[in-house]
N, C-alpha and C positions, 0 to 999 in steps of 0.2 A: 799325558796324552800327546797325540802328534797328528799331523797331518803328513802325508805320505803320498808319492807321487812313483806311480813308475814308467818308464822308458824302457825301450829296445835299445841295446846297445849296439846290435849289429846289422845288415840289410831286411829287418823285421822278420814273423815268423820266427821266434824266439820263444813263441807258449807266454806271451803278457795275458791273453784270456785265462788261461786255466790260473794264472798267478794272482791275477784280480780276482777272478773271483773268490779263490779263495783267501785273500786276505779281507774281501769284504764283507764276510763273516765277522772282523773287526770292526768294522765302519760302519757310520750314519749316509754317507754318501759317496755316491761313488760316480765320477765325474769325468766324460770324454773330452778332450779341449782341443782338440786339432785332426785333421784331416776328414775323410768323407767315407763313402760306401764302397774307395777301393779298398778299405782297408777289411781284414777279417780275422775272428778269432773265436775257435774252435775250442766247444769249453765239453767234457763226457763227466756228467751227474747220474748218478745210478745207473749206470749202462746208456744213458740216453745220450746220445751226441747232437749239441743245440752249437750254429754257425751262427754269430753275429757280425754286423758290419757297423751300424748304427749305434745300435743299443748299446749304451754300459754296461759290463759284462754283470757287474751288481743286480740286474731287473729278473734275472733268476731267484734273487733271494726274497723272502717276505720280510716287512716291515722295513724296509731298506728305501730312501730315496735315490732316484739316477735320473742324471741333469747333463745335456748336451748345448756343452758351452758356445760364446760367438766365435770361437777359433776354429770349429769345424765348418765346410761346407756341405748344407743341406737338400737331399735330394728328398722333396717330400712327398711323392708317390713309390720309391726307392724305401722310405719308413715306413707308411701304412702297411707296405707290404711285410715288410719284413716283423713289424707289431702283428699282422694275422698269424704268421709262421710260429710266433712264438707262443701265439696265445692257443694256437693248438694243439701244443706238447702241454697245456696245463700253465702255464704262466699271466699270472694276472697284471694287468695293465691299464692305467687308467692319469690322470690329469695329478691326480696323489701321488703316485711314482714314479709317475714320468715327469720330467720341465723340462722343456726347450727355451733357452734364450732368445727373447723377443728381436733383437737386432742379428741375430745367426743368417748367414750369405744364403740363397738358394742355389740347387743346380738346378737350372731346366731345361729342357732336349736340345735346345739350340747350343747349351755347352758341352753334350755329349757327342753331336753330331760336328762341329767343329774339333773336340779333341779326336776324333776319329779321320776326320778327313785328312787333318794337317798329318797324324801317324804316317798315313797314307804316303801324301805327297815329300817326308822325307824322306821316304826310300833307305837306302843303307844308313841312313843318319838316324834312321829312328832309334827315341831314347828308351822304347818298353812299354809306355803308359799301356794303364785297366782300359783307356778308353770310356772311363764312366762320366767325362768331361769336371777332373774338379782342378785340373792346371785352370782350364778358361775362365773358371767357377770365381777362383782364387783371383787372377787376372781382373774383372769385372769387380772384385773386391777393394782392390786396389787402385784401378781408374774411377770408381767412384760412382759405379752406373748400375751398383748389383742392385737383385731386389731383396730387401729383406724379410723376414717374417713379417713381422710388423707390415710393413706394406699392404700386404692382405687385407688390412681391416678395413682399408679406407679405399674405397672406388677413386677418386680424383688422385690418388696419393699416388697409387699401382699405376695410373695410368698418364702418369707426370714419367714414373721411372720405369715405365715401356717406352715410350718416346725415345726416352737419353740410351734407357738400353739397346733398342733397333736400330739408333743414327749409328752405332757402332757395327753392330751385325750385319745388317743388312747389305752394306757394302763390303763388308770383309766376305760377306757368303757369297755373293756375286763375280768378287776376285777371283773366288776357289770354284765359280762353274754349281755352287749348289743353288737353292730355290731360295726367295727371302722368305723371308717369319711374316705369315699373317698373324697383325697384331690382335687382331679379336679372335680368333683362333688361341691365340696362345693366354690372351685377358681369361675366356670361358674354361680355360685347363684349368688355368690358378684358381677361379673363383669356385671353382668345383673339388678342388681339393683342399683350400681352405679351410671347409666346414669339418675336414677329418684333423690338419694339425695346428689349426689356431686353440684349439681348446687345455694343448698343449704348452703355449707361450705363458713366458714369463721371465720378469727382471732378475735371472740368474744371479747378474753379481750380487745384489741386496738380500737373497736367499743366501747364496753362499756366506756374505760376510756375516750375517743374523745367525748363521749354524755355526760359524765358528766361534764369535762371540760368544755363544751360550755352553762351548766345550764341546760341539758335537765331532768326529772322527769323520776327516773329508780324505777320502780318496781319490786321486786324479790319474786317469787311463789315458797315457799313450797309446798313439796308434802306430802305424811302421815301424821304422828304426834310425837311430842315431846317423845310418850312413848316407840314409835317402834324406838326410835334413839340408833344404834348399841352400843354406849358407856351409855348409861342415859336411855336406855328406860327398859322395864323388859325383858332381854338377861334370854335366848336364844329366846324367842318370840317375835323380832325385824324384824325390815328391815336391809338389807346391806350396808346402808347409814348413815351417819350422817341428821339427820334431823332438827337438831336445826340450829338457826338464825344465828351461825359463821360459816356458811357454806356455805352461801349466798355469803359470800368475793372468799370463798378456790372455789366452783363450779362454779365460774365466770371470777373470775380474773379481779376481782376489789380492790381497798386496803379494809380492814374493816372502815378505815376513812371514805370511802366514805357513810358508811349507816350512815343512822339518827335518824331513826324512827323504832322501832321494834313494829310491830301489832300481837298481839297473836289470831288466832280464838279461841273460849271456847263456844263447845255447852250447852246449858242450863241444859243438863242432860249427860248422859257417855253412849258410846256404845264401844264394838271392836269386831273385827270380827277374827274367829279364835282363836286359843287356847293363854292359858299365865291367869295369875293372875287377877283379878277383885276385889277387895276388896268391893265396893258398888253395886255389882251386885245382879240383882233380878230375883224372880222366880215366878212370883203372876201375878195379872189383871193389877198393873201398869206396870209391864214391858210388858208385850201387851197391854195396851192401848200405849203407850212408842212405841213399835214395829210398830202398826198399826198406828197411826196418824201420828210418823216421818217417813213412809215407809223405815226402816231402812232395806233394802238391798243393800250389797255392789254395787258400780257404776260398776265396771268394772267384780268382780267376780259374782256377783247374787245369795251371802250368803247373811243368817240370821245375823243381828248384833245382838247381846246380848246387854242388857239395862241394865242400873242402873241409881238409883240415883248420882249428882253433888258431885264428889269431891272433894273440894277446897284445901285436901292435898297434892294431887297431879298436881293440877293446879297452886297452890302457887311454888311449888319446879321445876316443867318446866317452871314459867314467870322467874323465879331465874335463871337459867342456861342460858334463851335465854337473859336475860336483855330487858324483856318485856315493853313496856312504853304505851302502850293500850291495852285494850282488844276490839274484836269484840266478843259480846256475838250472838248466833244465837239460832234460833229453841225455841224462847222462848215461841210461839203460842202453841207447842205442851203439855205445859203443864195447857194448860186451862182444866178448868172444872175439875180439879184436886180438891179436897177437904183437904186433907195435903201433902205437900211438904218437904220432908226434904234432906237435906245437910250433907251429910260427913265431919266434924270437926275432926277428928282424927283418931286412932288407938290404939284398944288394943293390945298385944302381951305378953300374960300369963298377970303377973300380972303389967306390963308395962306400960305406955301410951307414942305413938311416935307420933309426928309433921312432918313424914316424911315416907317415903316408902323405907325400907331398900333395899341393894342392893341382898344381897343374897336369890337365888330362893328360898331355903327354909323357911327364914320366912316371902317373901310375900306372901306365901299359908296360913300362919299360923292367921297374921294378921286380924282382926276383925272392923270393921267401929266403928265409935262411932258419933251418928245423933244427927242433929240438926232441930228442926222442926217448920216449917214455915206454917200458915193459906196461902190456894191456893185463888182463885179465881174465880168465876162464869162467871166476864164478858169475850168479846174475844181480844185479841192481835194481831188477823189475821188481815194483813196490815196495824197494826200502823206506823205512820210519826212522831209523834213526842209523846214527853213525856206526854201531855194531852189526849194522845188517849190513854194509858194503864191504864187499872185500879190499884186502891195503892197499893195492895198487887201484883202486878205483880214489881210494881216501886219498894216495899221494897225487895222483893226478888231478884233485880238485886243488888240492895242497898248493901244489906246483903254477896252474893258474893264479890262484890269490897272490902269489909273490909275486909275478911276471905282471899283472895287471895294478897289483899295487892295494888292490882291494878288496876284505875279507866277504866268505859267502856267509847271507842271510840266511835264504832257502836253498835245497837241493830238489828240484824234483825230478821223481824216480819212475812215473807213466803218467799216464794223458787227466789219470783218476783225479779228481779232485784229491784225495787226502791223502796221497802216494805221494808226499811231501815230508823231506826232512825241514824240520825248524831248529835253526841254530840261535837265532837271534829277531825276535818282533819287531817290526819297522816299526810298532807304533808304541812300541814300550822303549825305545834302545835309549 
């Protein structure tokens, strides 16, 4: 048995939904540990197309537990909602399949309406953000003043850390020209939604470690990707999280002993959405044909993703940091009927050549791709099962990643379908 953790390896959007969930098919649990409700993941189960932000992509499945670890931040009128949306397609939900960690951060409007304002006020400097406030979220996490779930229970407790939370706000809002936070206004939100996700709470870590213990199959859902990761990704154009796969342990409260298996998603070509560096980005018919066949619009925002060609420099140096041991390659259909293909091998930088993606913003603008290029394919990959259903030059161009990245593919998947998946190798048998 194993425990099994996946990551986005590139600026998220990668299909880690459609890939969880079907590995959780395998697993007893299945576990979100980092970021908030900008993230999303578009999962199509018999025709039906179900958008999560919140929810572990697992809470589709019956008999299946899914637990939202302290590493994400919680937006909990953002969840009720999105528990109605699901429970109207037929998905049952309840205090049984759902746990939330008792000490998990909130977001509430006064961090949405500040990550909004500040957007605002930097002008050409803005870094992209949903706007859903979980930088602030994070931020208040960190100085020491969030509120947590837990808080909720206790009148005197919430209203010890509205205090400490407003001496911060309130004069930060007044800086920015906005209104302050009436504290009883904002006491009567919390205590009114309390009664929908305190029913929810519980000591995650002590679940988790008790499931493992007993041999149960823990799955851990990343959310973004490898590049938006606050220390490793291209800062300042990051998420507030650590996104990489030792974060699985720190957003769950489980040892790192306990993981086994690191799954990297890597879609067959590069998107991001939002400003920051791009080094294999394009501006021609392949990036809309790229655009228009992967329907690259973000899940949750309902932005244009920008397209490029397959990094492999960049994908080698995030399977590096996460200690990657598979890849699930995705979205490889979309590049049928492509006539050349090529692949990102390096960088120039003046007279230069790096193997790597420097840290400093200024020479990832400067940097230049250096391609590699592959004969496409005519026939299709839409819904290949196995390796005899793709044609060879689709085989040698998965081929040719594994070598350039360094790391062999687990899965291939071949549409959006849950079971429109090649399996080379089970992350939780390997």
């Amino acid at each position: 048995m194993a425990n099994v953790v996946v990551v986005g390896m590139q600026w998220g959007d990668e299909g880690k939904g459609k890939i969880v969930d079907w590995l959780s098919a395998r697993a007893d649990v299945i576990v979100r540990f980092q970021g908030g409700h900008n993230a999303g993941h578009t999962l199509v189960i018999d025709g039906i197309t179900h958008k999560l932000s919140l929810l572990p992509s697992g809470i589709l499945r019956e008999n299946k537990l899914s637990v939202i670890g302290n590493g994400v931040v919680l937006d909990p009128w953002s969840l009720i909602e999105e528990i109605a949306k699901v429970r109207l397609k037929g998905a049952h939900i309840s205090n049984e399949n759902l746990v939330i960690a008792e000490n998990i951060p909130l977001i509430l409007p006064l961090h949405q309406d500040l990550d909004q304002i500040r957007e605002i006020a930097s002008g050409k400097a803005k870094i992209g953000t949903t706007g859903r406030g979980i930088g602030p979220a994070y931020e208040d996490k960190v100085g020491r003043r969030a509120i947590r779930l837990s808080d909720l229970e206790d009148d005197q407790t919430l209203d010890e850390r509205l205090d400490r939370l407003l001496a911060h706000h309130n004069p930060l809002r007044d800086g920015l020209g906005a209104d302050k936070i009436d504290k009883n206004k904002l006491r009567l939100k919390l205590k009114e939604i309390s009664k929908s996700v305190l029913p929810f709470a519980g000591p995650v870590w002590k679940i988790l470690n008790e499931k493992n213990r007993a041999g149960k199959k823990l799955l851990f859902e990343g959310a973004q990707g490898s590049l938006l990761d606050v220390d490793f990704g291209t800062y300042p154009y990051v998420t507030s999280s650590s996104t990489i796969a030792g974060m699985a342990a720190v957003g769950s409260g489980v040892a790192p002993s306990a993981i086994n298996f690191v799954l990297g998603i890597v879609k067959a070509y590069t998107t991001r959405v939002g400003e920051g560096p791009f080094p294999s980005e394009l501006f021609d018919e392949v990036s809309n044909h790229l655009a228009r066949v992967g329907h690259e619009k973000g899940t949750v925002t309902g932005r244009d993703r920008r397209c490029g060609w397959f990094d492999a420099v960049l994908v080698k140096q995030t399977c590096t940091v996460s200690g990657v041991d598979g890849i699930a390659l995705t979205k490889l259909d979309v590049l049928d009927g492509l006539k050349k293909i090529k692949i990102c091998t390096g960088y120039k930088l003046g007279m230069k050549k790096l193997n790597y993606l420097p840290s400093a913003a200024s020479l990832q603008k400067k940097v230049q791709p250096i391609y590699e290029t592959l004969e496409g394919w005519s026939g299709s990959t839409v819904g290949a099962r196995s390796w005899l259903d793709l044609p060879p030059n689709a085989i040698k161009y998965v081929r040719r990643i594994e070598e350039l990245i360094g790391c062999t593919a687990s899965l291939v998947s071949t549409s959006p379908e849950r079971d429109d998946t090649i399996l080379v190798r089970d992350p939780f048998e390997h």
